[in-house]
C-alpha positions in Angstrom: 34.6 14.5 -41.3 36.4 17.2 -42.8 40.0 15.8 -42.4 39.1 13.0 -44.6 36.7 14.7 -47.2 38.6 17.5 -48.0 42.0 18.5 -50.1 44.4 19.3 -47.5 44.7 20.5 -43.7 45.3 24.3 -44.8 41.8 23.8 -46.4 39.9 22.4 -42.9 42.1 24.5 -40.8 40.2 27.9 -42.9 37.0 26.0 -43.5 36.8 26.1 -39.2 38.0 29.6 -38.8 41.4 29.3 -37.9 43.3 32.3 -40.1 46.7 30.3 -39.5 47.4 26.6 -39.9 50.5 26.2 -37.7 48.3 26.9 -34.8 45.7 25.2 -36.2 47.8 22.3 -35.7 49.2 23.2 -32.4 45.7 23.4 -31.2 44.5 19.9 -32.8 47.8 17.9 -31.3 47.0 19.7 -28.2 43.5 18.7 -28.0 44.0 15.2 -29.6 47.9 14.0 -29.1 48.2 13.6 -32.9 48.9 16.2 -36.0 46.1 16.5 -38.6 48.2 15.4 -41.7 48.4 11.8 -38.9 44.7 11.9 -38.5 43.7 12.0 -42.1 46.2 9.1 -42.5 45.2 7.5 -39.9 41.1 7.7 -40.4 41.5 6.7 -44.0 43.5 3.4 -43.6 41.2 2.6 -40.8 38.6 3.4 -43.1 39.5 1.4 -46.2 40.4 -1.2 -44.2 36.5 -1.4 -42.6 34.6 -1.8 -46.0 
């Protein structure tokens, strides 16, 4: 999960090829109905909160 194991979203959005995070995000709210700064937020809480 690269959201949660890396530094930031500019980081994932290079590590998958995308040259320019804006539509990096565009594409991933498109695709999921949520921003990837939300995610990562998201997937961590949910993940502290499991162990």
């Amino acid at each position: 999960m690269l959201l949660a194991n890396t530094g930031n979203v500019a980081d994932v959005a290079r590590l998958t090829g995308f040259n320019d995070v804006a539509y990096f995000r565009r594409v991933f709210r498109k695709l999921l109905g949520i921003t990837p700064a939300a995610y990562k937020k998201l997937y961590c809480r949910e993940h502290i909160n499991s162990q």
